[in-house]
Steps between C-alpha positions, in 0.01 A plus 500: 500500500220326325565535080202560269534176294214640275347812385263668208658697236307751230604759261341847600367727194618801623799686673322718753432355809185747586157277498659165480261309721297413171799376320582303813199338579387409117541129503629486145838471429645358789790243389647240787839571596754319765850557560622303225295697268457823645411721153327335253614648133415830407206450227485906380817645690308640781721705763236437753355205704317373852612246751255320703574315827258348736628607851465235777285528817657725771694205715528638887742250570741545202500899486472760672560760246468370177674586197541468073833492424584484055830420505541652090199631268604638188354889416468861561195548674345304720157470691384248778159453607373333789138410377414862421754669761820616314764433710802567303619714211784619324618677199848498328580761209830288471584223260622264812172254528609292790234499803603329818203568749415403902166596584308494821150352478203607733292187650215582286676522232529090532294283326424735208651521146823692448531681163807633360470753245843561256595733259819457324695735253712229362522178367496335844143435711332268778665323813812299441596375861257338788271679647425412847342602843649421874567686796561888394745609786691155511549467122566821423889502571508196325344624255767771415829314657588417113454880403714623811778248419503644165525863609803398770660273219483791267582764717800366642657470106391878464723590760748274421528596138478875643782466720710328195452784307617753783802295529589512130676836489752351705607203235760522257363521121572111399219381776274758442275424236455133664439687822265736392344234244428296799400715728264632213366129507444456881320844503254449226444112626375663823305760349350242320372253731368779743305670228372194302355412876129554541556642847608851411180537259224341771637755774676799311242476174537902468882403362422209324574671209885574609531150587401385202746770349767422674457100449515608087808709581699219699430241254622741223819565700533170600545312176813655340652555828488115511646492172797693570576351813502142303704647209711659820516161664575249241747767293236501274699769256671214339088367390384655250123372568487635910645843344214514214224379797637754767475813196121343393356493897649864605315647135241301574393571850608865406184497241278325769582825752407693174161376470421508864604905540269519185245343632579697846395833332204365274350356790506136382358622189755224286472212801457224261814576317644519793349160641615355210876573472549515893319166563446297219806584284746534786395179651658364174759690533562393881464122376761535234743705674490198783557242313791675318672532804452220636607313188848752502565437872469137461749525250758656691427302809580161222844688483542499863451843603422531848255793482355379254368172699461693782243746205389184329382367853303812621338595172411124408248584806385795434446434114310157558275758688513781282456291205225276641262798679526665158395176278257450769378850468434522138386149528183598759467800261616735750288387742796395742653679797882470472692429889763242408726739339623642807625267612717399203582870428624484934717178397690680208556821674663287809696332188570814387632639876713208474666545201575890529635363897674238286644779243593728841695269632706403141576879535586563844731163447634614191559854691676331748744290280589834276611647885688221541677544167563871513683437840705266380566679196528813693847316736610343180519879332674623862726224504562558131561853578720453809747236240473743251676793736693250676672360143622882438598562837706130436637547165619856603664384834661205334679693238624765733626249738626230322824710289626640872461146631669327241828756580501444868532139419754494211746733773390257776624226285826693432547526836421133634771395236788731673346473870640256746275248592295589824389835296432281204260272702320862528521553183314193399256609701460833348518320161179278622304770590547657201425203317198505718371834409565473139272167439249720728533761221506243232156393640351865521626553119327176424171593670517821323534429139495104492501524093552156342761543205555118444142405452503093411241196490607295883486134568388509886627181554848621435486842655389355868741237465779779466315660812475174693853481418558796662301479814511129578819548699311822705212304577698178645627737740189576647425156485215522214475354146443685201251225261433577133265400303456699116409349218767483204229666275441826660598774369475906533652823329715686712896566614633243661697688739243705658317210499772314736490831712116466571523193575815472706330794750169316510662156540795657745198640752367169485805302620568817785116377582576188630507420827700176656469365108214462241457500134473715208269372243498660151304361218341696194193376222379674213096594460277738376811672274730548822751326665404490863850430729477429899723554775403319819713486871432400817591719654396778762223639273406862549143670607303714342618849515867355482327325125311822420853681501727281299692709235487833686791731532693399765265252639659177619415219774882402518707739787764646200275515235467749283165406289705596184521105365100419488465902355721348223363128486182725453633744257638250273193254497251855396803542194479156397065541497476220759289538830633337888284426775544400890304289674651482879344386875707529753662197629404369143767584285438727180440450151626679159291522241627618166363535122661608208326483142571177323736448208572231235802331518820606244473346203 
C-alpha cells in the first residue's frame, strides 16, 4: 500500500453536508497537513472540517482494482468525494467516533482530488492514522487482520470468563469470591477488547450503540472486580488502604452506571456530564488505583510472598501500559487510539490464572494432608478404643483369677512338702506354671491401670545400668552385647520400677532378636525440652505390617508370645507422657525410639 505522506486540511463553516461543493472548492482556508501533523489547532472550536488528497494516475500495472483505505479518522459523520462523485457516507448518532474505512475506487476516479468531509459531535476531529491507496482485494484482509485478531483474542476470554462463572456454583465459599472476581475480570477484559474494536461498528454500525454500551458496562464491572480479586489475592483484609480503594471503585463505578441509565432515558440529553466523569475523571481514577496496587503488591512481593511476585510481575506489564496509553492520551489531548492495554491487561489476567491455580493447589494439598491426619487420628481413636475395652476386660479377669490361683498354689505347695519325690518333680511343675500365669496376670493388671504411685526425678545413667545389669548375662547367651552409652546428667520424672519394666520388655525383644550374635546399642541426649533414648539391635528386623502392628493385643513375631509385654512397655511410656517409635527393615535390625519430657536434676 502506497501512504499519503501529505494532504490539505480546512475547517468547514457548517455541519450539513448538503451543497458543499462551494465550501470545497473555495481556495481559502486550506492549511498543509502531513502525518506528523495531521490537525492543525482548532482556531474557533469548529466540529467540522475537509480533507484534501490528490489521487495518483490510474497505474495498470500496479492495480487492478484500486482502493482508499483510512486506517482511523476521528468523527461522526463522514463524507468522501471523488472530484464531485460522493462515494462514501456515513452517519453515527453514537458517541464512539472511531472510523476505520476500505474503499474501492473506480479508474476514473484516479487522478482527481479526493475530499473528505467530517462532522464530529465531540471533542475529537480529522485523520489520525495513514491514509493510503494499494491494491483493494489484496490489501483488504490485511487491512482488517489486526481487527479480527482482536475479536478472536476477545472472544475467546468471553467464553472463558463465561464458562468460569458456570463452574462457580460448584466451589466451596472460601474460593468463591476470587473465582467469581476473576472470572468477572476475564469476562469484562474480553468484552472490552471486542467492543473497543472498530470492526463491529464498520460492519454492524446499526448496534454500534450496544457496543459502545456494553464497552462502558465492562469497564465499570471490570475495575472493582480487579480490586477484590487483589484484596482476595494478597489477603488484602489485613490493609487498610486496598480495603478503602476496593469500597471507593465499587461506589464509584456504581455512580458511573447511574449516569449512563440516566443518560439512557434522556437520550444523551446530560452526555457531557457523562463524558466527563466516565472518561476524564475515571481515567484518574484508573491511574491512581494502578499505581496503588502496584505500589501494595510490590510490597508484599519485598516480603517474599509468592503471589505476590507472581501479581507484581503480570501487573508491572499491564500498568506500564495502562499507565503510559493514558499519559499518552491526555497528553495528545485525546487525540490517541489506545491498543497497548490489551495486552498488559492479557499478561495480568494469565498472572492472575496462575495465582488462583497456585491458591487451588495450596488447597487441594492442604485437603489432602487434613485426610491424612483424620486417618491417622481416626486408628489412633480405634486403637485407643480397642485398649480402653481391653484394660476392663484385663483388670476384671485379673482380679477374678488371680485369688483362685493363688489357692491352688498355696495347697500345691502343701502338698509338694508331704509328696514323695517323683510327684514332687510334678509338682514343681505345676508350681511353674502357675508362676507362669500369674506374671501373665501381673502384666494384664499392669497394662490395665499402670498408675505410678512412686513418682521420682531418675538419673538414666543409673537406671540402664541396673537394666544392663540385668540383661547382660541374657544377651551373652545369644552371643550379643548389650553397649550403653547415657549421659550422667539426664534426667526424667517418673517411677523407677515401671520404668525398669519398659525397658526390660523392649531391651529383652531386642536380645531374642539376635541372630548368631549382634549388639544392642542404647544411648539417650536431651533437646528441644525432651530426653530422646534409643534402642538399636542387629538383629532380624521386622517389615512393615509386622512394624505397623507393634503393641496390639496379642500380636507377637516370637512363636509363644503373647503381645502383652510391648502393650505394657507401651502403656507405661503413654503414663509417664513420653512417646516410642520403631524404625525396622528386614534383615536390618530395629530401632527404639523413646521420649519422655525432660526434668532438672534433684537438688
Amino acid at each position: 500500500m502506497e501512504p499519503f505522506g501529505e494532504w490539505q486540511f480546512k475547517w468547514a463553516t457548517q455541519h450539513d453536508t448538503g451543497s458543499t461543493s462551494e465550501e470545497r472548492n473555495d481556495p481559502r482556508g486550506w492549511i498543509h497537513a502531513s502525518a506528523d501533523n495531521p490537525v492543525p489547532e482548532n482556531p474557533a472550536n469548529y466540529t467540522s472540517a475537509w480533507i484534501k488528497i490528490e489521487l495518483p494516475p490510474y497505474r495498470s500495472s500496479a492495480w487492478k482494482q484500486p482502493g482508499l483505505f483510512i486506517d482511523k479518522l476521528y468523527g461522526h459523520k463522514v463524507n468522501i468525494y471523488a472530484g464531485e462523485r460522493s462515494i462514501y457516507e456515513s452517519e453515527r448518532h453514537y458517541s464512539y467516533d472511531v472510523f476505520k474505512i476500505a474503499l474501492p475506487l473506480e479508474q476514473q476516479d484516479m487522478g482527481k482530488a479526493l475530499y473528505i468531509k467530517i462532522v464530529t459531535y465531540s471533542d475529537r476531529i480529522g485523520l489520525h492514522q495513514n491514509i493510503g491507496i494499494g491494491e483493494y482485494q489484496d490489501e483488504l484482509i490485511r487491512f482488517y487482520k489486526t481487527d479480527l485478531f482482536d475479536l478472536i483474542l476477545g472472544g475467546s476470554l468471553v467464553f472463558f470468563g463465561a464458562m468460569m462463572l458456570l463452574c462457580s456454583p460448584f466451589l466451596n465459599k472460601s474460593q468463591l469470591a476470587r473465582w467469581i472476581s476473576l472470572s468477572l475480570v476475564i469476562f469484562t477484559t474480553g468484552t472490552m477488547i471486542v467492543t473497543y474494536s472498530p470492526f463491529p461498528y464498520t460492519f454492524f454500525g446499526s448496534y454500534g450503540k450496544l457496543c459502545l454500551t456494553t464497552f462502558d458496562l465492562s469497564l465499570f464491572v471490570f475495575l472493582p472486580s480487579l480490586a477484590l480479586f487483589i484484596e482476595k489475592a494478597l489477603d488484602g483484609a489485613k490493609v487498610t488502604v486496598i480495603v478503602y480503594m476496593r469500597k471507593f471503585i465499587v461506589a464509584y463505578s456504581a455512580f458511573c452506571i447511574a449516569l449512563l441509565l440516566l443518560n439512557e432515558i434522556t437520550g444523551f440529553k446530560y452526555i457531557n456530564i457523562y463524558y466527563f466523569f466516565t472518561l476524564t475523571v475515571l481515567g484518574i481514577v484508573m491511574l491512581v488505583q494502578f499505581l496503588l496496587l502496584i505500589s501494595v503488591s510490590s510490597l508484599h512481593a519485598v516480603r517474599g510472598n509468592k503471589d505476590a511476585i507472581i501479581l507484581s510481575t503480570g501487573f508491572a506489564l499491564f500498568a506500564a501500559t495502562g499507565i503510559g496509553e493514558l499519559i499518552w492520551f491526555y497528553a495528545h489531548a485525546k487525540n490517541y487510539e489506545l491498543y497497548l492495554w490489551k495486552w498488559g491487561v492479557l499478561c495480568f489476567v494469565i498472572a492472575f490464572i496462575v495465582i488462583l491455580s497456585r491458591r487451588f493447589a495450596r488447597d487441594h494439598e492442604q485437603i489432602v494432608n487434613h485426610t491424612k491426619e483424620l486417618e491417622l487420628y481416626n486408628s489412633r481413636l480405634q486403637r485407643h478404643e480397642k485398649m480402653e475395652i481391653l484394660s476392663e476386660l484385663a483388670a476384671s479377669v485379673a482380679h477374678e483369677v488371680r485369688n483362685p490361683l493363688q489357692v491352688t498354689r498355696g495347697f500345691l505347695q502343701l502338698l509338694r512338702e508331704t509328696s514323695e519325690d517323683k510327684p514332687k518333680k510334678y509338682l514343681g511343675f505345676a508350681l511353674d506354671e502357675l508362676d507362669r500365669a500369674s506374671g501373665i496376670i501381673t502384666d494384664f493388671l499392669t497394662f490395665a491401670k499402670p498408675q505410678l504411685d512412686d513418682v521420682s526425678v531418675l538419673r538414666l545413667s543409673d537406671e540402664f545400668e541396673h537394666i544392663q545389669g540385668i540383661l547382660a548375662p541374657m544377651a551373652n547367651i545369644q552371643g550379643g552385647e548389650i553397649r550403653v552409652q547415657i549421659p550422667d546428667d539426664v534426667y526424667i520424672s517418673g517411677n523407677s520400677s515401671k520404668l525398669k519394666q519398659a525397658f526390660v520388655n523392649i531391651v529383652k525383644n531386642s536380645i531374642e532378636a539376635l541372630e548368631n550374635g549382634g549388639t544392642i546399642e542404647i544411648w539417650a541426649y536431651p533437646g528441644n525440652g525432651e530426653i530422646v533414648i534409643h534402642v538399636k539391635d542387629t538383629g532380624g528386623g521386622m517389615d512393615e505390617n509386622e512394624l505397623s502392628r507393634l503393641g496390639e493385643p496379642y500380636f507377637s513375631s516370637k512363636t509363644k508370645g503373647t503381645g502383652l509385654g510391648l502393650m505394657v512397655t507401651f502403656r507405661i511410656i503413654e503414663v509417664m507422657q513420653g512417646k516410642i517409635e520403631f524404625k525396622s527393615k528386614k534383615g536390618a535390625g530395629t530401632e527404639a525410639i523413646i521420649r519422655f519430657p525432660s526434668a532438672a536434676a534433684p537438688e
